[in-house]
C-alpha positions in Angstrom: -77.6 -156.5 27.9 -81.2 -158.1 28.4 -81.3 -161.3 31.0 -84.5 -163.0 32.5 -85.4 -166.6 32.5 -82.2 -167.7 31.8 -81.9 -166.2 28.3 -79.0 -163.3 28.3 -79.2 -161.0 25.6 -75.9 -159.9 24.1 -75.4 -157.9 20.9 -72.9 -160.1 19.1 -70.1 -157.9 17.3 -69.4 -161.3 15.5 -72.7 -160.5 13.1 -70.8 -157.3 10.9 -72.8 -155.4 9.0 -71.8 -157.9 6.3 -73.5 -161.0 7.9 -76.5 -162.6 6.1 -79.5 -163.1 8.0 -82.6 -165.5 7.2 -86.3 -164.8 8.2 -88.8 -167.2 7.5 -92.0 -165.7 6.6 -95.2 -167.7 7.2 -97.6 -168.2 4.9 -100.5 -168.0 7.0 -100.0 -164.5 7.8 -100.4 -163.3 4.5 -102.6 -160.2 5.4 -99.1 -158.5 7.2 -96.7 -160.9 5.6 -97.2 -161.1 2.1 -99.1 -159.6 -0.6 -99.3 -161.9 -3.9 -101.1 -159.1 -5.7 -98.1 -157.9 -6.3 -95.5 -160.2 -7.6 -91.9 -159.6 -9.0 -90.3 -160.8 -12.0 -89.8 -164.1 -10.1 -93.5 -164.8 -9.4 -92.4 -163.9 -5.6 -95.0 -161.8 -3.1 -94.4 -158.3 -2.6 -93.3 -158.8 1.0 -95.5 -156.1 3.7 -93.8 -154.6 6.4 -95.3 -157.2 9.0 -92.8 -160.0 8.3 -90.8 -158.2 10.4 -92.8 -157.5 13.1 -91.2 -158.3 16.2 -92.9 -161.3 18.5 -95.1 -159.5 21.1 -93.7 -159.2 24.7 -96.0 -162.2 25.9 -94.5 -164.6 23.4 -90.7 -163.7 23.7 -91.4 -164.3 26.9 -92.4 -168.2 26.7 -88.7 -168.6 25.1 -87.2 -166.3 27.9 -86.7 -163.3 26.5 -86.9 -160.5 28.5 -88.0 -158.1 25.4 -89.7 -158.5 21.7 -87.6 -160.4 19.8 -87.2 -161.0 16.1 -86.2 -164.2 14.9 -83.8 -164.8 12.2 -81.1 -167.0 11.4 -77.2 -166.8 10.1 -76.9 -167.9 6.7 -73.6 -169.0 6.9 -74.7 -171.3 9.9 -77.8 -172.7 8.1 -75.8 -173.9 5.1 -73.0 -175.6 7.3 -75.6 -177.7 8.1 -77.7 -178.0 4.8 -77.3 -178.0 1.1 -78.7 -175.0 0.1 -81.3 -172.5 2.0 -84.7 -173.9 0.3 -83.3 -177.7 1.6 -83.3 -176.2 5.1 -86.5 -174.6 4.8 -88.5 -177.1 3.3 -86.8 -179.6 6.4 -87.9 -176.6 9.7 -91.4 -175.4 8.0 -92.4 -176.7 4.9 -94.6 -173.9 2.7 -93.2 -171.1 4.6 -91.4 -168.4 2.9 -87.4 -167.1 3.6 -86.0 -164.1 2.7 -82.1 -162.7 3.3 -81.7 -159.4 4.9 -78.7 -158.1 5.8 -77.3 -157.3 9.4 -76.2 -154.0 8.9 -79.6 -152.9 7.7 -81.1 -154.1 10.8 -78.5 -152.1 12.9 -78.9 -148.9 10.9 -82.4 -149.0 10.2 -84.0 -150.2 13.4 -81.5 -149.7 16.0 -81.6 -153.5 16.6 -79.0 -155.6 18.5 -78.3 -159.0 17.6 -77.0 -162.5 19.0 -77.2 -165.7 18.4 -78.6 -168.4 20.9 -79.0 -171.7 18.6 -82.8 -171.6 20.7 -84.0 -175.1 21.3 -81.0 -176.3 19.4 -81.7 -174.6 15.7 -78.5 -174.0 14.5 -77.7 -170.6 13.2 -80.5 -169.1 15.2 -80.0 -165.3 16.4 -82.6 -162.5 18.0 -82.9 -158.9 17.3 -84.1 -156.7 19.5 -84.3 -152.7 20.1 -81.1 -151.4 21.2 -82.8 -147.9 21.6 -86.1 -146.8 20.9 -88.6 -149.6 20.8 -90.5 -146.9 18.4 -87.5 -146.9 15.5 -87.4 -151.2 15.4 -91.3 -150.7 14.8 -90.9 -147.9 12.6 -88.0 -150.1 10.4 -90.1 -152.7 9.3 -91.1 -151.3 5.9 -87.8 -150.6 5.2 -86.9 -154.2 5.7 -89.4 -155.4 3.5 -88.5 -153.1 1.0 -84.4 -154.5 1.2 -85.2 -158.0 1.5 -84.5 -160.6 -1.0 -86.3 -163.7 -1.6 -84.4 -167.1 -1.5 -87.5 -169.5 -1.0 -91.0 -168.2 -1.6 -93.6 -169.4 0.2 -96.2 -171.9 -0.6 -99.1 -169.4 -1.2 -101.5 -173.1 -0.6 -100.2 -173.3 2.6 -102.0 -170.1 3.9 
Protein backbone atom coordinates (compact mmCIF):
# COMPACT_ATOMS: atom_id res chain seq x y z
CA UNK A 1 0.00 0.00 0.00
CA UNK A 2 1.06 3.53 -1.27
CA UNK A 3 -0.64 6.71 0.79
CA UNK A 4 0.30 10.49 0.51
CA UNK A 5 -1.92 13.43 -0.16
CA UNK A 6 -4.84 11.80 0.59
CA UNK A 7 -4.70 9.25 -2.27
CA UNK A 8 -4.21 5.46 -0.83
CA UNK A 9 -3.05 3.04 -3.13
CA UNK A 10 -4.57 -0.43 -2.87
CA UNK A 11 -4.11 -3.22 -5.34
CA UNK A 12 -7.73 -4.13 -6.03
CA UNK A 13 -8.22 -8.17 -6.20
CA UNK A 14 -11.57 -7.12 -7.76
CA UNK A 15 -9.57 -6.36 -11.30
CA UNK A 16 -8.84 -10.51 -12.13
CA UNK A 17 -6.66 -11.15 -14.66
CA UNK A 18 -9.81 -11.29 -16.72
CA UNK A 19 -10.77 -7.52 -16.31
CA UNK A 20 -10.59 -5.25 -19.40
CA UNK A 21 -8.62 -2.18 -19.05
CA UNK A 22 -8.84 1.09 -21.33
CA UNK A 23 -5.83 3.44 -22.06
CA UNK A 24 -6.28 6.45 -23.97
CA UNK A 25 -3.50 7.21 -26.13
CA UNK A 26 -2.87 10.85 -27.20
CA UNK A 27 -2.42 11.82 -30.34
CA UNK A 28 0.08 14.44 -29.71
CA UNK A 29 2.63 12.14 -28.59
CA UNK A 30 2.92 10.38 -31.61
CA UNK A 31 6.84 10.23 -31.49
CA UNK A 32 6.47 7.54 -28.23
CA UNK A 33 2.81 6.87 -28.74
CA UNK A 34 2.12 5.97 -32.10
CA UNK A 35 3.74 5.19 -35.27
CA UNK A 36 1.37 5.52 -38.46
CA UNK A 37 4.08 4.21 -40.61
CA UNK A 38 3.08 1.17 -39.70
CA UNK A 39 -0.59 0.49 -39.86
CA UNK A 40 -2.65 -2.78 -39.55
CA UNK A 41 -5.25 -4.23 -41.57
CA UNK A 42 -7.60 -1.71 -39.89
CA UNK A 43 -5.67 1.48 -40.95
CA UNK A 44 -4.77 1.65 -37.04
CA UNK A 45 -1.01 2.98 -35.82
CA UNK A 46 1.46 0.48 -34.80
CA UNK A 47 1.22 1.49 -31.16
CA UNK A 48 5.26 2.23 -29.57
CA UNK A 49 6.11 1.17 -26.26
CA UNK A 50 5.59 4.88 -24.83
CA UNK A 51 1.76 4.68 -24.52
CA UNK A 52 2.41 3.03 -21.66
CA UNK A 53 4.80 4.97 -20.11
CA UNK A 54 4.01 5.59 -16.68
CA UNK A 55 3.30 9.59 -15.60
CA UNK A 56 6.65 10.81 -14.14
CA UNK A 57 6.82 11.11 -10.28
CA UNK A 58 6.31 15.02 -10.46
CA UNK A 59 2.93 14.64 -12.23
CA UNK A 60 1.40 11.66 -10.19
CA UNK A 61 2.17 13.74 -7.70
CA UNK A 62 -0.30 16.86 -8.60
CA UNK A 63 -3.18 14.09 -8.38
CA UNK A 64 -1.66 12.69 -5.01
CA UNK A 65 -0.04 9.84 -5.83
CA UNK A 66 2.69 8.97 -3.95
CA UNK A 67 4.50 6.91 -7.00
CA UNK A 68 4.31 6.84 -11.14
CA UNK A 69 1.08 6.02 -12.05
CA UNK A 70 -0.52 4.64 -15.17
CA UNK A 71 -3.75 5.63 -15.98
CA UNK A 72 -6.32 3.39 -17.40
CA UNK A 73 -9.87 2.71 -17.01
CA UNK A 74 -12.36 -0.46 -16.48
CA UNK A 75 -14.16 -1.30 -19.44
CA UNK A 76 -17.00 -2.72 -17.84
CA UNK A 77 -17.35 0.68 -15.82
CA UNK A 78 -16.97 2.92 -18.90
CA UNK A 79 -19.83 1.29 -20.81
CA UNK A 80 -22.27 1.36 -17.75
CA UNK A 81 -22.09 4.73 -18.27
CA UNK A 82 -21.84 5.05 -22.22
CA UNK A 83 -22.94 3.36 -25.35
CA UNK A 84 -20.09 1.94 -26.58
CA UNK A 85 -16.13 2.76 -25.95
CA UNK A 86 -15.59 5.24 -29.09
CA UNK A 87 -19.05 7.32 -27.57
CA UNK A 88 -16.99 7.66 -24.38
CA UNK A 89 -13.99 8.66 -25.96
CA UNK A 90 -15.00 11.06 -28.31
CA UNK A 91 -17.21 12.67 -25.04
CA UNK A 92 -13.49 12.75 -22.37
CA UNK A 93 -10.88 13.62 -25.36
CA UNK A 94 -11.95 13.91 -28.57
CA UNK A 95 -9.00 12.74 -31.34
CA UNK A 96 -7.27 10.73 -28.88
CA UNK A 97 -6.73 7.10 -29.37
CA UNK A 98 -7.99 3.87 -26.80
CA UNK A 99 -6.79 0.74 -26.79
CA UNK A 100 -7.92 -2.56 -24.39
CA UNK A 101 -5.25 -4.25 -22.52
CA UNK A 102 -5.88 -6.82 -20.27
CA UNK A 103 -5.28 -6.82 -16.41
CA UNK A 104 -3.52 -9.85 -16.07
CA UNK A 105 -0.95 -8.75 -18.67
CA UNK A 106 -0.15 -5.84 -16.66
CA UNK A 107 0.27 -8.06 -13.44
CA UNK A 108 2.42 -10.62 -15.12
CA UNK A 109 4.28 -8.55 -17.38
CA UNK A 110 5.10 -5.45 -15.34
CA UNK A 111 4.60 -6.41 -11.83
CA UNK A 112 1.97 -3.71 -11.58
CA UNK A 113 -0.81 -3.30 -8.92
CA UNK A 114 -3.93 -1.93 -9.71
CA UNK A 115 -7.08 0.00 -8.05
CA UNK A 116 -9.54 2.04 -9.01
CA UNK A 117 -10.19 5.63 -7.60
CA UNK A 118 -12.93 7.16 -10.04
CA UNK A 119 -10.02 10.40 -9.83
CA UNK A 120 -11.87 13.67 -10.17
CA UNK A 121 -15.07 11.78 -10.62
CA UNK A 122 -14.21 9.64 -14.09
CA UNK A 123 -16.00 6.71 -13.64
CA UNK A 124 -14.19 3.52 -14.18
CA UNK A 125 -10.89 5.09 -13.52
CA UNK A 126 -8.05 2.79 -12.00
CA UNK A 127 -3.96 3.37 -11.49
CA UNK A 128 -1.19 0.98 -11.99
CA UNK A 129 1.70 1.19 -10.39
CA UNK A 130 5.02 -1.06 -9.70
CA UNK A 131 4.39 -3.59 -7.15
CA UNK A 132 8.13 -4.55 -7.33
CA UNK A 133 10.83 -3.37 -9.35
CA UNK A 134 10.14 0.01 -10.77
CA UNK A 135 12.76 -1.37 -13.54
CA UNK A 136 10.27 -4.42 -14.74
CA UNK A 137 6.92 -1.85 -15.11
CA UNK A 138 9.54 0.21 -17.40
CA UNK A 139 10.87 -2.67 -18.92
CA UNK A 140 6.90 -4.08 -19.78
CA UNK A 141 5.95 -1.43 -21.90
CA UNK A 142 6.75 -2.94 -25.24
CA UNK A 143 5.15 -5.82 -24.32
CA UNK A 144 2.02 -3.98 -23.79
CA UNK A 145 2.10 -2.34 -26.96
CA UNK A 146 2.62 -5.40 -28.58
CA UNK A 147 -0.79 -7.10 -26.70
CA UNK A 148 -2.90 -4.20 -27.04
CA UNK A 149 -5.91 -3.99 -29.12
CA UNK A 150 -7.34 -0.96 -30.75
CA UNK A 151 -11.10 -0.01 -30.00
CA UNK A 152 -10.89 3.71 -31.17
CA UNK A 153 -7.91 5.04 -33.14
CA UNK A 154 -6.79 8.16 -32.85
CA UNK A 155 -7.37 11.22 -34.89
CA UNK A 156 -3.79 11.28 -36.54
CA UNK A 157 -5.11 15.45 -37.37
CA UNK A 158 -5.23 15.93 -33.88
CA UNK A 159 -1.45 15.59 -33.34
Amino acid sequence: MAEAGGRDLRDDPAITGSVSLLRQVNPRKAASCVDWSAVDTDGNPRLRAGAFQRASLTAAQKYGYPVRTLSLFVEEAVLGEHATVADWAAQVRPGWGVVRIMAGLLRSEGDFLIGRDDLNGWIGHAVAWAGGSSNRADGAQKALAEHAVWLVAPDPHSA
